[in-house]
C-alpha positions as CSV (number, residue, x, y, z in Angstrom):
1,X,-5.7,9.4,5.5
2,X,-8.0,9.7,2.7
3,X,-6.9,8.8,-0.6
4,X,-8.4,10.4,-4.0
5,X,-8.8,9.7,-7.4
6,X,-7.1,12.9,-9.5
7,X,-11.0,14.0,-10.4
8,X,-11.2,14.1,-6.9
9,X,-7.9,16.5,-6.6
10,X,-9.2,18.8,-9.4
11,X,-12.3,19.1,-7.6
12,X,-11.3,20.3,-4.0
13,X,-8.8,22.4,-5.8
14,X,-11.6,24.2,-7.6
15,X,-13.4,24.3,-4.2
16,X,-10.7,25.2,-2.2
17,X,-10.4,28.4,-4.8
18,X,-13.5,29.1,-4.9
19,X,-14.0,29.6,-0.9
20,X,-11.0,30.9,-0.1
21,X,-11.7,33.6,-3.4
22,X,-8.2,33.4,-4.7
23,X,-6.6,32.7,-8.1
24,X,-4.9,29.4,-9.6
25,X,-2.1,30.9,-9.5
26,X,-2.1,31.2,-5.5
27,X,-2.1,27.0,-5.5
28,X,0.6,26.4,-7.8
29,X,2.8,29.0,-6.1
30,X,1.9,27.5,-2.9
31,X,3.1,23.8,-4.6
32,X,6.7,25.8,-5.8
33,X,7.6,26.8,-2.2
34,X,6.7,23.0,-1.3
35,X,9.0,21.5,-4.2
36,X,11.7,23.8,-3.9
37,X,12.6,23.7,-0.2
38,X,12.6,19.9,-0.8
39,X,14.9,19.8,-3.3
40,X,17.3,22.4,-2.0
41,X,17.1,20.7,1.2
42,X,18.6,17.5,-0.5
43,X,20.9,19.2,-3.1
44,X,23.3,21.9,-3.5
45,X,23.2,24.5,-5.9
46,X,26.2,23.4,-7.9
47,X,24.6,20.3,-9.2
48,X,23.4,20.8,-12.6
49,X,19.8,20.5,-13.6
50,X,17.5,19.9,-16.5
51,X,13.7,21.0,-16.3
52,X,11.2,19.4,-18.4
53,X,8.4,21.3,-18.9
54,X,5.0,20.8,-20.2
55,X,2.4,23.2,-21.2
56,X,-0.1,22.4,-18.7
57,X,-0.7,22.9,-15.0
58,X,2.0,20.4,-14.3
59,X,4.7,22.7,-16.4
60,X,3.3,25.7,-14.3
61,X,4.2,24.1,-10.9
62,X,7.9,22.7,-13.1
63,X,8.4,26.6,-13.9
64,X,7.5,28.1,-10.6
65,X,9.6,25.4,-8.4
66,X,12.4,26.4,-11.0
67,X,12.0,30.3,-10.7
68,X,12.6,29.4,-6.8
69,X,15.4,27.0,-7.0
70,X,17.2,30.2,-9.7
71,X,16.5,32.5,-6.7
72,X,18.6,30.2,-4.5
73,X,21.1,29.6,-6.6
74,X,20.6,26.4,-8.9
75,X,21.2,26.9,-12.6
76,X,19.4,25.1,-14.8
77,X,18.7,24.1,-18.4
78,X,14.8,24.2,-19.0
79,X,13.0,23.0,-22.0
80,X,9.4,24.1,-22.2
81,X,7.1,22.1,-24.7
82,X,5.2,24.4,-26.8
83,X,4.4,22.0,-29.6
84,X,3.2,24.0,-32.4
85,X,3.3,27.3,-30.5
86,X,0.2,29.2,-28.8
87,X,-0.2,26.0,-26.5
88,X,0.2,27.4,-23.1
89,X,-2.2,27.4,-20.4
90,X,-2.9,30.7,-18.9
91,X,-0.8,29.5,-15.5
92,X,1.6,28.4,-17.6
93,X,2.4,31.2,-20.0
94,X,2.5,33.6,-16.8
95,X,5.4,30.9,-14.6
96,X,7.4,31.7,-18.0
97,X,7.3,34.8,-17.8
98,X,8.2,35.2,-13.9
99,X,11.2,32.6,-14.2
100,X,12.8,34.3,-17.5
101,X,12.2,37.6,-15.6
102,X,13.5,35.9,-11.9
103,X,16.5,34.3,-13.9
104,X,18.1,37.1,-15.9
105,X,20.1,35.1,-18.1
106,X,21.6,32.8,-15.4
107,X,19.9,29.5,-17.1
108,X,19.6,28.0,-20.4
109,X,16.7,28.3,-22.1
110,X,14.5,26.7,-25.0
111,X,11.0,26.8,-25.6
112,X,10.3,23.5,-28.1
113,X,7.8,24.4,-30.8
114,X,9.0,21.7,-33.4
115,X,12.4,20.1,-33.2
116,X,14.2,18.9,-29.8
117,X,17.8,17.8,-28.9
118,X,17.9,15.6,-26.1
119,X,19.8,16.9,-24.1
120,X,23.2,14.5,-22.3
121,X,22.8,13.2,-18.8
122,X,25.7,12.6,-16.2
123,X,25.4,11.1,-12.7
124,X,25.3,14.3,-11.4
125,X,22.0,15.8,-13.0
126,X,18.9,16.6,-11.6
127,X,16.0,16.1,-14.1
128,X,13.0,17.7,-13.2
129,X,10.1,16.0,-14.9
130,X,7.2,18.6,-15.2
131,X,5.9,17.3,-18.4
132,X,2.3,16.1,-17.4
133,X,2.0,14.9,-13.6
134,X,-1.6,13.8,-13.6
135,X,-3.0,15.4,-16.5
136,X,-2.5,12.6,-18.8
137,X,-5.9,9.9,-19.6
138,X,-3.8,8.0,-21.7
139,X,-0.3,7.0,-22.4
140,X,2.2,9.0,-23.6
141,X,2.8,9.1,-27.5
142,X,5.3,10.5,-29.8
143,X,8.4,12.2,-29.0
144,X,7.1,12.6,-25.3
145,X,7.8,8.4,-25.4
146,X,11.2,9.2,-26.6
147,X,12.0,11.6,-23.2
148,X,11.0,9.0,-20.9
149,X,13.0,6.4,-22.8
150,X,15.9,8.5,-23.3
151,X,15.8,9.2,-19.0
152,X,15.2,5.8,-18.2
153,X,17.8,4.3,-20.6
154,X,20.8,6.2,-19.8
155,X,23.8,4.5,-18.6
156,X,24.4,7.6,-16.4
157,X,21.2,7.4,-14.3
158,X,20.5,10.9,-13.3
159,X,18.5,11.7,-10.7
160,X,14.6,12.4,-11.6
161,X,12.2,14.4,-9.7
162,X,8.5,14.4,-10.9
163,X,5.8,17.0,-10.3
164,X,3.0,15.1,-8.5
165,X,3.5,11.9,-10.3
166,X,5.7,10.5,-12.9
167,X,4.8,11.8,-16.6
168,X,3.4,8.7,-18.0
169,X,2.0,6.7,-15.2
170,X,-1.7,7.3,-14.1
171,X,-2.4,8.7,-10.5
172,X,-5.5,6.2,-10.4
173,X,-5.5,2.5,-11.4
174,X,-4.3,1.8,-14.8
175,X,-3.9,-1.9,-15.6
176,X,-2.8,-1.5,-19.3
177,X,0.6,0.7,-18.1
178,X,3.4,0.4,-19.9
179,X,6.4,0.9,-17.6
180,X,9.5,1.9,-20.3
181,X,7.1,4.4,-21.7
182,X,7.0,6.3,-18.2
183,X,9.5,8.4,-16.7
184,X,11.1,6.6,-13.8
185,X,11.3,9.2,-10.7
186,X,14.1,9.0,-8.1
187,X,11.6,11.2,-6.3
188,X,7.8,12.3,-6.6
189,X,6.6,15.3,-5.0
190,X,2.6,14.9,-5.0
191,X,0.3,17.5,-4.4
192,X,-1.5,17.5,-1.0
193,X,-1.7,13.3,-0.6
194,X,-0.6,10.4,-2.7
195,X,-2.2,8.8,-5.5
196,X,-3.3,5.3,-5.9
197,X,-0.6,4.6,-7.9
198,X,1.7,5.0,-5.5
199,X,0.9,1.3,-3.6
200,X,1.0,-0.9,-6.1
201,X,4.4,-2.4,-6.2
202,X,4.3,-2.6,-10.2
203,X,5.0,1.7,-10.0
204,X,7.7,1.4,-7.2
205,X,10.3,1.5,-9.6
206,X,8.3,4.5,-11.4
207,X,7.3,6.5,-8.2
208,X,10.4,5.8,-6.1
209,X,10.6,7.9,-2.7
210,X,7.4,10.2,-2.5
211,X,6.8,13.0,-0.1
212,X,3.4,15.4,-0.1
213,X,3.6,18.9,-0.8
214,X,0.9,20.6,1.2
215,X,-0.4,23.6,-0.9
216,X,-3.8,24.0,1.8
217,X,-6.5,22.8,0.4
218,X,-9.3,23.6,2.4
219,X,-9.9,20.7,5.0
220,X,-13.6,21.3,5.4
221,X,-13.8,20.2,1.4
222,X,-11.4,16.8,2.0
223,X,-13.9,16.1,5.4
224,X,-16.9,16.4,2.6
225,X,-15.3,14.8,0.2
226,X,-16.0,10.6,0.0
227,X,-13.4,8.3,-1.3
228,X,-13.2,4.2,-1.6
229,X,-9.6,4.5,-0.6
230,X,-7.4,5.0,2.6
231,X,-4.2,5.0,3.5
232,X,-4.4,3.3,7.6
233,X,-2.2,5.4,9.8
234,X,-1.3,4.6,13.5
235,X,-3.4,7.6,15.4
236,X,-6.7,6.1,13.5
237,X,-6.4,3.3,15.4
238,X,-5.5,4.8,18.7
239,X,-9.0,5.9,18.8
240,X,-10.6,2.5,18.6
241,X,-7.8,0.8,21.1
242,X,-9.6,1.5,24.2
243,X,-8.1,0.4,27.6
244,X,-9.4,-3.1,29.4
245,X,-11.7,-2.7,32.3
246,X,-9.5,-3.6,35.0
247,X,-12.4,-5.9,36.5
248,X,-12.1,-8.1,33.1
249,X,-11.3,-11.9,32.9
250,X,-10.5,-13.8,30.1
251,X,-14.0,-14.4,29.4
252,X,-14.5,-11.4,28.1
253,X,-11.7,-11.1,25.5
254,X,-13.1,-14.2,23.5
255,X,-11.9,-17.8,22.4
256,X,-9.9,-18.1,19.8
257,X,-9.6,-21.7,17.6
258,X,-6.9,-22.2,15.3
259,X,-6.9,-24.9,12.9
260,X,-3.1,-25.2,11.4
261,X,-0.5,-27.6,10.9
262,X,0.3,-31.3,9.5
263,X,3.3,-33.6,9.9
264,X,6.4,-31.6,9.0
265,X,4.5,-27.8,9.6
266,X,3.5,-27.4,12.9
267,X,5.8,-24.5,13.0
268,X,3.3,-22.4,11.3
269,X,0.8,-23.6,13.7
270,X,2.5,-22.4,16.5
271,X,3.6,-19.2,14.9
272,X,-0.3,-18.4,14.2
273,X,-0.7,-19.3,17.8
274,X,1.3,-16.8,19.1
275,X,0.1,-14.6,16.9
276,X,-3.6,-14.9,18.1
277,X,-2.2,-14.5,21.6
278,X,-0.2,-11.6,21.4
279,X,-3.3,-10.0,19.2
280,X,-5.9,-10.4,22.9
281,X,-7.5,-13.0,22.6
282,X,-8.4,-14.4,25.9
283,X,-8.2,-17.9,25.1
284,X,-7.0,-19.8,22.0
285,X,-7.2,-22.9,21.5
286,X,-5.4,-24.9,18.0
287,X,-6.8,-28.1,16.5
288,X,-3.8,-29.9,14.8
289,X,-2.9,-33.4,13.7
290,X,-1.9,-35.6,16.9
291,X,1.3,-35.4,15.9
292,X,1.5,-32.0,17.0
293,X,0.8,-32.3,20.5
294,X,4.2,-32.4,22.1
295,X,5.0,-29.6,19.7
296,X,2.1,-26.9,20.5
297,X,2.6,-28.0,24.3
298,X,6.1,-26.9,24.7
299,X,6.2,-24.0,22.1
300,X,2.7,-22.4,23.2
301,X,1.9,-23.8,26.3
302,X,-0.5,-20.8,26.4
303,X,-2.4,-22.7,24.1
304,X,-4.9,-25.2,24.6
305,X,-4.3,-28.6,22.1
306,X,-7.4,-30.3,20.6
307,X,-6.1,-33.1,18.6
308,X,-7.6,-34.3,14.9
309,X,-8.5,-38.0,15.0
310,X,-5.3,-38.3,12.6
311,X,-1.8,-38.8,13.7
312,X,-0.5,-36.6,10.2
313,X,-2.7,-34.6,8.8
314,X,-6.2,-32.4,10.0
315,X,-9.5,-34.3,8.8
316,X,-11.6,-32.9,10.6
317,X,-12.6,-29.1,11.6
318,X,-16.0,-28.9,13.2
319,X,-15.0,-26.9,16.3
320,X,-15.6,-29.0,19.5
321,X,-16.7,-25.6,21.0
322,X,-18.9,-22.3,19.9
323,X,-15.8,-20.2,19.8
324,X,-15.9,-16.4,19.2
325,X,-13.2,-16.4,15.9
326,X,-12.3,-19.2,14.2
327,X,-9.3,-18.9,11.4
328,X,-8.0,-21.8,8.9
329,X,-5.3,-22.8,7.2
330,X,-1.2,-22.7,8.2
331,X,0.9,-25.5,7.7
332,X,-2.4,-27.7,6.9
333,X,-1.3,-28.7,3.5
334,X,-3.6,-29.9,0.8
335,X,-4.0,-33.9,1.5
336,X,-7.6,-35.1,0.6
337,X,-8.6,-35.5,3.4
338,X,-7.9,-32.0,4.7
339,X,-9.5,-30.8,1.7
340,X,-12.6,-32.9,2.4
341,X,-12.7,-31.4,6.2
342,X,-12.7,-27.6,4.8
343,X,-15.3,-28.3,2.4
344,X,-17.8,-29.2,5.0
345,X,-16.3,-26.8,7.6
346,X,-17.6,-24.2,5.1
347,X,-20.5,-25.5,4.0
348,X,-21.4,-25.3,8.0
349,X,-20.2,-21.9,9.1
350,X,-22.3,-19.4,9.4
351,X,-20.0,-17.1,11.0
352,X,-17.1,-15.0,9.5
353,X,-13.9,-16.8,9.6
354,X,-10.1,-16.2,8.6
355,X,-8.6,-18.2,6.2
356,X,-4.8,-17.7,4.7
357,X,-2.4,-19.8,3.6
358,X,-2.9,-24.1,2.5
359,X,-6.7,-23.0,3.2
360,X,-6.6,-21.1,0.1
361,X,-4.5,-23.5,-1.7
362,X,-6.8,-25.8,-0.9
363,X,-9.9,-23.8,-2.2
364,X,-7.7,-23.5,-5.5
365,X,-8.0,-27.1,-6.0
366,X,-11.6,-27.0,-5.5
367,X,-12.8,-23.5,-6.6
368,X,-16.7,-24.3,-6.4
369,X,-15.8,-24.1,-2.2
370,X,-15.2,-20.4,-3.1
371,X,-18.7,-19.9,-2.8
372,X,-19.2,-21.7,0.4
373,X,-17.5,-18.9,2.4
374,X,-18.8,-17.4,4.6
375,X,-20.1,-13.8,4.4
376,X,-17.1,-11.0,6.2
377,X,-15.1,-13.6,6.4
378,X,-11.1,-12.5,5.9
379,X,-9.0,-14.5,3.1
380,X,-5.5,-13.5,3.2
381,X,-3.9,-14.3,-0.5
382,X,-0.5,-12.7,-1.5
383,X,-0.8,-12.2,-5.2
384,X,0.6,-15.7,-6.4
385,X,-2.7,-16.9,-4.0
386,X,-4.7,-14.5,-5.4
387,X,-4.2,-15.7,-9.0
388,X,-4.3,-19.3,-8.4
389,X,-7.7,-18.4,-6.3
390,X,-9.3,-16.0,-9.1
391,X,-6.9,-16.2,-12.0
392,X,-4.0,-14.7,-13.1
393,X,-3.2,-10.9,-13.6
394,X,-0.6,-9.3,-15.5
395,X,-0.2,-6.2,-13.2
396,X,-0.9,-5.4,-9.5
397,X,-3.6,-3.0,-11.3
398,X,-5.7,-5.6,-12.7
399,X,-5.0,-7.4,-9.4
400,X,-6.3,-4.2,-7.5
401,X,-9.7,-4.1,-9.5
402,X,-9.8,-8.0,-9.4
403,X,-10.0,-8.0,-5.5
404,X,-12.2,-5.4,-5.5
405,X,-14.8,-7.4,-7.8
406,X,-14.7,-10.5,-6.2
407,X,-14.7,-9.1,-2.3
408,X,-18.0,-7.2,-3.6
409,X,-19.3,-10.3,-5.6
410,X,-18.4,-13.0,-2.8
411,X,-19.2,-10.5,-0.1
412,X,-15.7,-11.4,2.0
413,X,-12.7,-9.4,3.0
414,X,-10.0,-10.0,0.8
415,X,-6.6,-8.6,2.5
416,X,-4.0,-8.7,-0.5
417,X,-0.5,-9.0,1.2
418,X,2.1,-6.8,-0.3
419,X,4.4,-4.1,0.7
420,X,0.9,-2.0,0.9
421,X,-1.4,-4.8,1.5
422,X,-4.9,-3.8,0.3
423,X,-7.8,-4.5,2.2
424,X,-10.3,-4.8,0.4
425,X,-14.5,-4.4,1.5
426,X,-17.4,-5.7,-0.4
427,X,-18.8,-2.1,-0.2
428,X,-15.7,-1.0,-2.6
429,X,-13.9,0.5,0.4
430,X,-10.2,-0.1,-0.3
431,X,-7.7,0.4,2.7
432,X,-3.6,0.5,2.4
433,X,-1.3,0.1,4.9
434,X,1.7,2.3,5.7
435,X,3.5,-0.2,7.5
436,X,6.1,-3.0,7.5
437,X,9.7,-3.2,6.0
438,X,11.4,-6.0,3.9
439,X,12.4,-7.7,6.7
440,X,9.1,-9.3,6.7
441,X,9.7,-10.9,3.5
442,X,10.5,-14.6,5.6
443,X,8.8,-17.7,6.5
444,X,5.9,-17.6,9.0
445,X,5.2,-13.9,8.8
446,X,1.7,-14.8,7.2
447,X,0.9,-17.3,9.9
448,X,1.3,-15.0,12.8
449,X,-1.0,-12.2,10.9
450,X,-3.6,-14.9,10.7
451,X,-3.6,-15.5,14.5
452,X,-3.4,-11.9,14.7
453,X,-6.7,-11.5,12.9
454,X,-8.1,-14.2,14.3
455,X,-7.1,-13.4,17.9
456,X,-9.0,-9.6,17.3
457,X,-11.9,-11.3,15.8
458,X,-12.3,-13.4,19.1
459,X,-12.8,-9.6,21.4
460,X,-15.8,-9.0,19.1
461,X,-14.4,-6.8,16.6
462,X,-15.9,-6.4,12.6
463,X,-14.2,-8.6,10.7
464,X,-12.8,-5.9,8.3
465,X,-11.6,-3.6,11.3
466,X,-9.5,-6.7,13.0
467,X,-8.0,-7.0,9.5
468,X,-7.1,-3.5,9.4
469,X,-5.7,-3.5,13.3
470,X,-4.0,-6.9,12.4
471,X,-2.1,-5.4,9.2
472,X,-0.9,-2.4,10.8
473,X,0.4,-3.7,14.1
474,X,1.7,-6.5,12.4
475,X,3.7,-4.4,10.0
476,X,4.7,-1.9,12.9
477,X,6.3,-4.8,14.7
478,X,7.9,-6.1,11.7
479,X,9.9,-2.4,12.0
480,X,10.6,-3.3,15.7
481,X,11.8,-6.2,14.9
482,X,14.0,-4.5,12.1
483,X,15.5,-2.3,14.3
484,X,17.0,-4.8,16.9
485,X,18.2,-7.4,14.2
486,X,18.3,-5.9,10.8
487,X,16.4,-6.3,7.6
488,X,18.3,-9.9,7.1
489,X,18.2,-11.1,10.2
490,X,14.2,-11.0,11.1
491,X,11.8,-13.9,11.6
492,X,8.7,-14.5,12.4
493,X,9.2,-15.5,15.8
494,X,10.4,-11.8,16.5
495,X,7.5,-10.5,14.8
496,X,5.5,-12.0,17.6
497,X,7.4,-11.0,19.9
498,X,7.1,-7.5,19.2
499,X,3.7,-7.5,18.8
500,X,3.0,-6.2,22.4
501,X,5.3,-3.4,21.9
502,X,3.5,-2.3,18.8
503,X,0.4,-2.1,20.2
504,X,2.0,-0.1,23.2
505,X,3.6,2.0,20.6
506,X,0.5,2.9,18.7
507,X,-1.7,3.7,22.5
508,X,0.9,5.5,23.9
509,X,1.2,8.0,20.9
């Protein structure tokens, strides 16, 4: 699914107007049906209900959803900034009309020129927050600060639904937010797709649940329309999972090298193992201290062992063969020597490679080996990673635009793990995932997404593309996992272990 910037909203709106020849009007009613048979489909009529709404487009679609909601029985107390009077928008002015005309004196009414009341909230309150939605470019100021406080604050926590996104927050990347001075949404209701907002796990607090309100925007002008950022959905990849020959060996589904583990963390060595296995590849082989052996033997004896020269720790990684994907770093820790061994295993690659995990540590130690990576090659930082690899950001936004400088100037993948992780392209291409569930949040998850990517490298697939198959399947069997032993009782283990069934899953769909 294609993700836009708001500009990009505006403009296939105006498009979508413009070919199908009908007025404004037409898409904001179109967003009212959306938002009201959501809301009525989650509450009842007898819970009462403040509207906040703005003088803008956004207050249009607050006024029209309302007009509905009246018609079905909802009663409501609506507020309609007018600051200074003579400030509505076209749209707007004619939703006011329609819902004082629609409501016939069944709600309470005030349209705010100059002073306000806030108004009290219970528990039981629905708030409707149709102040600005994606209208604002900068923060909100003055009394409009003292609203979102005032919702956010309350000791009775009602429940907030915003119009297309949260008054306050920005729809596109916004690294100077401030989060109190945003209206905190229960539920957001965005026009046609999400926003970029929307993945960053600073604004889940802001955003909370969000559902799309289709209001048919022409798909011929979203086809035309380019975008950096996508949201990576199961039946994408369906297309680009094509069945095995049923004459192939396992030459022809590539070699796989793994160099992970030390004394003490040859678990994650294994679990990366598995990982690369489950993911295709037709042969993988793991270099590990000699320590390991007895280890990799009996927990992957699908795995071929090539021991280091030391007993402890891996001091050497110039690959005894030409394998097909090579991918660096769990459980290797960040001894000296191990340090020394990636240094000159990247100043010698010419390949893409994967690297997650110590291997990054490592690199953090000695940043100049940053530029030794190889072009395409896939790092896999989660944000505390990420900062110790490129410095530290105060916001997943900064974050966000950090990656996105750094993948472009190094010319690597940089796959920033997160609820969303963020793949990230040096051609500014920027893709999200839509899958996983906090069950994943344990040890060893990371490892077996490294063999995963790895493993997919090994069939011949682009670097970025196995990173994007990796993340997806590896969240989707996160949710299988979930499902058989709950959100507190996953590991790793079962996320390879479900790994099969997530690709059948995604195929058979």
């Amino acid at each position: 699914m294609k993700i836009f910037t708001t500009e990009d909203i505006r403009a296939i709106e105006r498009r979508t107007i413009e070919i199908e020849g009908i007025p404004s009007i037409e898409l904001v009613k179109r967003y009212a049906r959306g938002a009201a048979d959501e809301i009525a489909s989650r509450w009842r009529p007898n819970r009462p209900m403040i509207v906040f709404a703005g003088s803008g487009h956004t207050g249009a679609q607050a006024l029209a959803t309302t007009k509905l909601l009246v018609e079905r029985g909802f009663e409501p107390t609506v507020f309609l900034f007018n600051i200074g009077g003579k400030r509505l928008t076209h749209e707007c002015a004619l939703m006011r009309d329609e819902l004082l005309s629609a409501a016939g004196g069944k709600i309470n009414w005030q349209e705010v020129e100059n002073n306000f009341q806030m108004p009290v909230f219970t528990r039981q309150h629905i708030v409707i927050d149709g102040l600005f939605g994606s209208e604002l470019c900068e923060p909100l100021k003055g009394g409009f600060v003292v609203i979102a406080r005032e919702i956010n604050e309350s000791k009775e926590k009602p429940t907030v639904v915003s119009i297309d996104v949260p008054s306050g927050l920005f729809g596109d990347l916004n690294p100077y937010t401030v989060n109190r001075d945003i209206i905190h949404a229960s539920l957001t209701l965005a026009v046609q797709m999400p926003r970029i907002a929307f993945f960053l796990r600073d604004n889940a607090e802001l955003v909370g649940e969000w559902r799309t309100i289709d209001i048919g925007l022409s798909q011929d002008i979203i086809a035309a329309t380019k975008t950096s950022y996508r949201l990576i959905e199961g039946h994408e990849l369906k297309k680009e999972l094509k069945p095995r020959n049923p004459f192939a060996d396992k030459s022809d589904f590539g070699s796989a090298l793994i160099v992970a583990g030390c004394y003490g963390m040859m678990g994650a060595a294994t679990l990366a193992c598995r990982g690369a296995l489950r993911g295709g590849a037709g042969k993988v082989t793991v270099h590990a201290p000699q320590c390991g052996y007895e280890i990799m033997q009996t927990s992957v004896p699908e795995a071929l062992f090539h021991p280091d020269s030391n007993k402890i720790v891996i001091s050497d990684m110039k690959p005894v063969h030409d394998f097909t994907a090579i991918g660096v770093g769990p459980g290797i820790g960040t001894n000296d020597l191990t340090i020394n061994a990636l240094e000159l295993f990247l100043k010698t690659q010419t390949k893409p490679v994967v690297l997650d995990a110590d291997a990054l540590n490592c690199i953090a130690a000695r940043p100049t080996m940053l530029r030794d990576i190889p072009v395409m090659s896939v790092i896999t930082p989660h944000a505390a990673e990420f900062d110790r690899l490129f410095g530290e950001c105060h916001s997943d936004d900064a974050r966000l635009l950090k990656a996105i400088e750094m993948s472009h100037e190094l010319k690597i993948i940089i796959l920033l793990k997160g609820h969303h992780t963020a793949i990230v392209r040096p051609d500014y291409k920027v893709y999200f995932n839509s899958t996983g569930t906090p069950a994943m949040a344990t040890g060893g998850s990371g490892d077996v997404l490294t063999g995963m990517i790895t493993g997919i490298m090994a069939q011949g697939v682009s670097p970025h593309f196995s990173a994007i198959i990796a993340t997806y399947i590896h969240g989707l069997a996160g949710e299988l996992a979930a499902r058989e032993h709950g959100e507190m009782g996953v590991t790793a283990g079962d996320i390879a272990a479900n790994i099969g069934r997530a690709f059948r899953q995604v195929t058979a769909n």
